[in-house]
Each structure stands twice: as structure tokens, then as C-alpha cells.
C-alpha positions as CSV (number, residue, x, y, z in Angstrom):
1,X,154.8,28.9,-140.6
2,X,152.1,31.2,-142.6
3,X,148.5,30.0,-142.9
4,X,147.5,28.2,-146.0
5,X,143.7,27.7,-145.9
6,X,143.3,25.5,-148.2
7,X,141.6,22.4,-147.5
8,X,143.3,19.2,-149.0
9,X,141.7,15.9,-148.9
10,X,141.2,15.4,-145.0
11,X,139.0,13.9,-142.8
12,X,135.8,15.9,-143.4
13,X,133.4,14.7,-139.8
14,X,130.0,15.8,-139.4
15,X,127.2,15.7,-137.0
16,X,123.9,16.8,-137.6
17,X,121.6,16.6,-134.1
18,X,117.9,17.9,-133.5
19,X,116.6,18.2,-129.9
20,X,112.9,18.3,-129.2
21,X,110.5,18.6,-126.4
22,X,108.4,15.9,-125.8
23,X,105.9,16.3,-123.1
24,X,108.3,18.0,-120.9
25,X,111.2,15.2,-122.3
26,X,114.0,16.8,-124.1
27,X,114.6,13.4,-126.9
28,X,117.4,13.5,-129.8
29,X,115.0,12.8,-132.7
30,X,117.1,13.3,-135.5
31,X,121.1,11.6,-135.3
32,X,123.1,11.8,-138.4
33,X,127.1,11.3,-138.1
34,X,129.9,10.5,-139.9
35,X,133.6,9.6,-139.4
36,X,135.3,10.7,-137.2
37,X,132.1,12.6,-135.4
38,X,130.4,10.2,-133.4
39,X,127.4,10.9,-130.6
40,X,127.0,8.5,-127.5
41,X,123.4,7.6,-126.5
42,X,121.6,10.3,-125.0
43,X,121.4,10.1,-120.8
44,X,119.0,11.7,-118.4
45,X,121.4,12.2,-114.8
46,X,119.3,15.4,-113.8
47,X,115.6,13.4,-115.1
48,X,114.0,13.9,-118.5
49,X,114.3,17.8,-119.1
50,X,117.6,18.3,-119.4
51,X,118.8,15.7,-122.4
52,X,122.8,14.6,-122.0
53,X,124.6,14.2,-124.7
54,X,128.4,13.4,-125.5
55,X,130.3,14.1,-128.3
56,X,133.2,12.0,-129.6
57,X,136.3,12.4,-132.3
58,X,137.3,9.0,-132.7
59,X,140.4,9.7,-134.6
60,X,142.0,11.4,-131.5
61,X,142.6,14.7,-133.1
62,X,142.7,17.0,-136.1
63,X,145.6,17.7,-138.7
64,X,146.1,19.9,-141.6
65,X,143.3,19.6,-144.0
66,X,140.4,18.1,-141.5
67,X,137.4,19.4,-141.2
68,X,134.8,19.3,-139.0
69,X,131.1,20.1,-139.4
70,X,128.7,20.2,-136.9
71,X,125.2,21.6,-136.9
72,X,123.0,21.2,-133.7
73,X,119.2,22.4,-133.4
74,X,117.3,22.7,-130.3
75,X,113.8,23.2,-131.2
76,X,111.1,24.7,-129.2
77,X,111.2,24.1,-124.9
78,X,114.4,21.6,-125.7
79,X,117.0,21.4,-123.6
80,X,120.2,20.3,-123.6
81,X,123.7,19.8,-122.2
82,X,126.4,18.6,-124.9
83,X,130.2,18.4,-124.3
84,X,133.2,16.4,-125.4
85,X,134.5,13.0,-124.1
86,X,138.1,14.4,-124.0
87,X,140.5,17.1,-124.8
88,X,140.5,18.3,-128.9
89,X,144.3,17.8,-129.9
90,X,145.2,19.7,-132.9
91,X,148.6,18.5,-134.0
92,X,151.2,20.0,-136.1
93,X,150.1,21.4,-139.4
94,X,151.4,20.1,-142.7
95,X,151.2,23.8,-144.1
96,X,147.1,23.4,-144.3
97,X,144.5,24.4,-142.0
98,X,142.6,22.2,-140.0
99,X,138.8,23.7,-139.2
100,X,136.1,23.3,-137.1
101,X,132.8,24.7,-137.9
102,X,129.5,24.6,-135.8
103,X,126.3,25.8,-136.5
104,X,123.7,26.0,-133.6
105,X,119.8,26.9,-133.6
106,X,118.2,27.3,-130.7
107,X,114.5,28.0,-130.7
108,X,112.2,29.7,-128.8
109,X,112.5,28.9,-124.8
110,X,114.9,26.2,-125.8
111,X,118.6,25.8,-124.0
112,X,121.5,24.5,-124.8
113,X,124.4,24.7,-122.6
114,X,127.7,23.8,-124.8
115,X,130.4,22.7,-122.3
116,X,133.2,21.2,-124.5
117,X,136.6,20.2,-123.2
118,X,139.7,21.9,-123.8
119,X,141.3,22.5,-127.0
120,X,145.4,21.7,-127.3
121,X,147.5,23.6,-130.0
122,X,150.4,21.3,-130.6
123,X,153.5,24.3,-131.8
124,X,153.0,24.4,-135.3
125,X,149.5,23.9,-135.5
126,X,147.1,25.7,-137.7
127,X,143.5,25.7,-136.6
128,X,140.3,27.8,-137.0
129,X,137.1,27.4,-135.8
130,X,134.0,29.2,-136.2
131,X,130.6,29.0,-134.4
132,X,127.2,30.6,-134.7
133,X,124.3,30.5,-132.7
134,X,121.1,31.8,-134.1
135,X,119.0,32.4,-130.7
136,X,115.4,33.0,-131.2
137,X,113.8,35.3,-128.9
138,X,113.0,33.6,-125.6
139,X,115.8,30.5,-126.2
140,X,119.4,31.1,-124.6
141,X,122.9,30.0,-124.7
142,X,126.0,29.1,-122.5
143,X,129.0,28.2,-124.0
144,X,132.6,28.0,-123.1
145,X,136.0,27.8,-124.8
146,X,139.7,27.0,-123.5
147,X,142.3,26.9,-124.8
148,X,146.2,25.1,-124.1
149,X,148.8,26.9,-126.6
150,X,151.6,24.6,-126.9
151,X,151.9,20.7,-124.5
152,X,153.0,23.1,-122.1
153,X,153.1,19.7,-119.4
154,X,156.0,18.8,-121.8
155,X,157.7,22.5,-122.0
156,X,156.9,23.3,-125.7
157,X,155.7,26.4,-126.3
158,X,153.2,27.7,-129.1
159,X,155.8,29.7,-131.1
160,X,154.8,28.7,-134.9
161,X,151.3,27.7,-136.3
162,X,148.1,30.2,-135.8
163,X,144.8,30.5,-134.1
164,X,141.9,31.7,-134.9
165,X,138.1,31.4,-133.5
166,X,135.1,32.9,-134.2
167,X,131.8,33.1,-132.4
168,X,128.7,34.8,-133.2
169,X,125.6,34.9,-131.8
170,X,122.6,36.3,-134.0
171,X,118.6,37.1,-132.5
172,X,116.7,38.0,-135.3
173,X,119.2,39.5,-137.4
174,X,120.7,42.0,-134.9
175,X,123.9,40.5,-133.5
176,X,124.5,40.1,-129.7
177,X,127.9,38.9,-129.5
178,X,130.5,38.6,-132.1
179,X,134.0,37.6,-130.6
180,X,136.7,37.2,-133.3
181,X,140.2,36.2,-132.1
182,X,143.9,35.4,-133.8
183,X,146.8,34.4,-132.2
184,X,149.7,33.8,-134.8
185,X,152.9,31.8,-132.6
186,X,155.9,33.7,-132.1
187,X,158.0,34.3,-129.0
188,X,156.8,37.7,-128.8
189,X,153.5,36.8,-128.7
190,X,154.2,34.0,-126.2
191,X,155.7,36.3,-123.5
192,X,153.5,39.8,-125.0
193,X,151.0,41.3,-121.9
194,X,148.6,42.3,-125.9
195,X,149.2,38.0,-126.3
196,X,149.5,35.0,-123.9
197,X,152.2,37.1,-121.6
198,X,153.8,34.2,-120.8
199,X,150.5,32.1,-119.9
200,X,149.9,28.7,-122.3
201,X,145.7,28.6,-121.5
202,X,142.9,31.1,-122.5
203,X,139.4,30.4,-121.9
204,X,136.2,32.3,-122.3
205,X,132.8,31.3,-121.0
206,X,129.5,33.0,-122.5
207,X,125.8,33.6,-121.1
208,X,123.5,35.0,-123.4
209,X,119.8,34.8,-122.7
210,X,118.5,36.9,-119.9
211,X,120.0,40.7,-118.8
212,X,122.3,39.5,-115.4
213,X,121.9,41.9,-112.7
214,X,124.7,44.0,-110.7
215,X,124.4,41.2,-107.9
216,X,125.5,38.4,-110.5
217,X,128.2,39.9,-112.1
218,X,129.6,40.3,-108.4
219,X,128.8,37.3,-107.3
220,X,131.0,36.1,-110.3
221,X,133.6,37.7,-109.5
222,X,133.6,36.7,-106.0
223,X,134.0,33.2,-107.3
224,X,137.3,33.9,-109.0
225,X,140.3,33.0,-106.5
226,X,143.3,31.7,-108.5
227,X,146.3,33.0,-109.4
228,X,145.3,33.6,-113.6
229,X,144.2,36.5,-114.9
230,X,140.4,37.0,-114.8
231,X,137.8,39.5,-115.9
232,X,133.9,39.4,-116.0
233,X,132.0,41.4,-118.1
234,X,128.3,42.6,-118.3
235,X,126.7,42.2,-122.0
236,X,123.6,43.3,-123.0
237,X,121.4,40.1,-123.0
238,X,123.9,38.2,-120.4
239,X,127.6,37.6,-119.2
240,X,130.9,37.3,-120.3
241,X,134.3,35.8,-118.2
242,X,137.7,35.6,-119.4
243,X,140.7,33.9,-118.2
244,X,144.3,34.0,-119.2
245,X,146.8,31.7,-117.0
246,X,148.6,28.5,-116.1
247,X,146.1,26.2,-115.0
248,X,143.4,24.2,-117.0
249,X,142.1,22.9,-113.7
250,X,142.0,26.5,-112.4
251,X,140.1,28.2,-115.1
252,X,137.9,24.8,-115.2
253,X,136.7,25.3,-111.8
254,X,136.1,29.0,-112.2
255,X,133.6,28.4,-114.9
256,X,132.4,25.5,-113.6
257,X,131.1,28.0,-110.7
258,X,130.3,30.5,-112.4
259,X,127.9,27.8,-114.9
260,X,126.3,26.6,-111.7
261,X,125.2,29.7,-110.8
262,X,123.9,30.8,-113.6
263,X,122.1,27.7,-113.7
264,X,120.7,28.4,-110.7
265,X,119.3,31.6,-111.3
266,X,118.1,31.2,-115.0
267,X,117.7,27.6,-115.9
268,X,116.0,26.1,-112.8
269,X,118.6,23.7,-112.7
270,X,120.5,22.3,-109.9
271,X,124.4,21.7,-109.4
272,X,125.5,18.9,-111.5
273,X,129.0,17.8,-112.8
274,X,129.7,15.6,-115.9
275,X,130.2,12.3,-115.4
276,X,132.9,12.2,-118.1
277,X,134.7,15.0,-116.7
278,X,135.6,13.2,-113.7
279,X,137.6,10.4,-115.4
């Protein structure tokens, strides 16, 4: 199946969020939302400077023609943890593209740490999504993406449809990461070592803030012990880890890890798992 991008008359969701700093209290002040985008009430499990937030896709998932639109702004000293009450299912494309697009502004010494769940290509999917961070000097950014080609619990495979995802992340004009990937289905691309060589999951995780030391980047790679495919790389202004394997659980923990120490060393943060990742 070829891509056609044109957008029919889908569900078009958006979400519009502003985080701000109020006397050392990160509080949502500004909630807008519509169908099927849907944000549960903020919560405060690590106390009042890191603000929890939830995001959920009431229809279940995404087909041909669907968009959504999210734009989230943390302004100055805000700080934030936002990820996704389950799994995104993108089901089997009628011949149009479903799309995602995000929008993130993150001011100066403000966080956000964007943890969503993972993303499942039904075969025969068609999906894009693109996300940009404009990071003020001072403010940083983790993020993480992973990806399931295929119901690969059910044996199906990701052998028609196509992928694409975008991420930028912009300081002052000058770009410091810019990651721009495709994956069209086919078998060869299935089984190819230059596509998923035989491994259904891909999952990136990105740090981009402070320069990570020599020590860090070791330590990361210390924390890898599965049986994947993983690589850590030193950018500029922070951190990138890749993953390529079997195992959502596996590539999961690893970045789980990898967030906590980075937490650690950056954020002033402790160790703290999701609540809604534990259902």
C-alpha cells in the first residue's frame, strides 16, 4: 500500500496545555481539549515541583485520516512529567494517513520530561508523526519513543502500510537534534540488518539540556543487559539511546534506567515510576 497524505474528514483531537511556576509549584493554568484528546487532573506523587500529568485518547486509536494536534508550553522554572494512559494503536489504513503532530515550548530553566507509551503499527497502517521542541537556553528535554511494527503477540508482521516520525529540537534557531525516520512495510525490510532485521520494536530515548560527561555515557551503557540491539550516543547538548529488538518490556526497563539516572544527575529528582504504567 503507497502513502496517500491526504487528510479526509477524520477525527481531528487537540490539546493545548501551559505549565507554570508558581512559587516553586509547577500548576496547569491553561487546559483546552477536544475529542478524542483528553488530560486527567494534574497530580503531585514526587510534591509540588514536578507537576504529573496524563494524557488520554479516548477513541482507542487512530485510523486513516485522524489527526492529532497537541501543543504543550512549559513556561519559566515549570516542570513537568506527561505520558500516556496506554499504548497508541494505529490500525489499518483506509489508503489515508493518520498524523500526529506535537508542538512543545519549553522556557527558560523549565523541564519537561515526555514519557509516552508505546506506539503499535497494525500491518497496513499508515502513520506520521512530527514533534518539535523549541528549548530556550537554560530549559531541557527528555523524551522517548517506541515503537511495535506489526501485533507481533498475534504473529502479524508489518509488511504493508509506512512509518514515518519526525523530531526536532530547535535553541534559538540553531538546531540540536533533528531525527527523521521512514520505514515503508515490506518483507525485506522486516528481516533487512538497514530495517527492523527481523525485530518488531524500535525505541529511541533523548536528553537534551546539559553536555553528559564520559562517566554517563558509560554508566548508560552499563545499564543495558538484554538480548536487543542497543547503542548510546554522546550529542552535543545531551544523550541519545537506541534500541532495536523483541521485547517492549526490555527496551522499557533500559530507558526507564537510563531516565532515572539522568534524573539524578540533572533534574534533582529522585527514582519514581508512573503509577499508570504499573497497571
Amino acid at each position: 500500500m503507497t502513502c496517500n497524505p491526504q487528510i479526509a474528514e477524520g477525527w481531528h483531537g487537540k490539546l493545548n496545555l501551559v505549565y507554570a511556576d508558581r512559587q516553586g509549584k509547577t500548576q496547569l493554568i491553561y487546559n483546552h481539549q477536544q475529542a478524542p484528546l483528553k488530560v486527567q487532573r494534574p497530580f503531585y506523587p514526587e510534591g509540588e515541583k514536578v507537576c504529573h500529568s496524563v494524557i488520554l485518547h479516548t477513541a482507542g486509536g487512530m485510523v486513516g485520516g485522524d489527526r492529532l494536534s497537541s501543543n504543550i508550553h512549559l513556561q519559566t522554572q515549570a516542570q513537568a512529567l506527561i505520558t500516556t494512559a496506554a499504548a497508541s494503536k494505529i490500525y489499518r489504513s483506509n489508503g489515508l494517513q493518520a498524523r500526529q503532530t506535537i508542538q512543545m515550548q519549553v522556557d527558560v530553566g523549565a523541564c519537561l520530561e515526555w514519557l509516552p507509551q508505546e506506539t503499535i503499527l497494525f500491518n497496513d497502517a499508515i502513520f506520521r508523526q512530527d514533534l518539535r521542541v523549541e528549548l530556550a537556553t537554560g530549559g531541557s528535554w527528555l523524551g522517548w519513543e517506541i515503537t511495535r511494527f506489526g501485533r507481533s503477540a498475534r504473529g502479524e508482521k508489518f509488511l504493508q502500510g509506512e512509518w514515518r516520525s519526525h523530531t526536532e529540537i530547535w535553541q534559538q534557531d540553531v538546531p540540536l537534534w533533528i531525527d527523521r525516520q521512514c520505514l515503508r512495510g515490506s518483507e525485506e525490510t522486516f528481516h533487512s540488518p538497514h530495517g527492523l532485521a527481523g525485530k518488531p520494536i524500535v525505541g529511541s530515548l533523548v536528553w537534551v539540556g546539559d553536555a553528559v560527561s564520559a562517566e554517563i555515557v558509560e554508566k548508560t551503557r552499563n545499564l543495558w543487559d538484554g538480548e536487543g540491539e542497543a547503542g548510546v550516543s554522546r550529542l552535543q547538548h545531551g544523550l541519545l539511546c537506541r534500541y532495536r529488538g523483541a521485547s517492549t518490556s526490555e527496551v522499557r526497563n533500559w530507558f526507564i534506567d537510563v531516565w532515572q539516572l539522568l534524573r539524578v544527575s540533572f533534574l534533582n529528582c529522585g527514582n519514581y515510576i508512573p503509577r499508570v504504567w504499573q497497571v
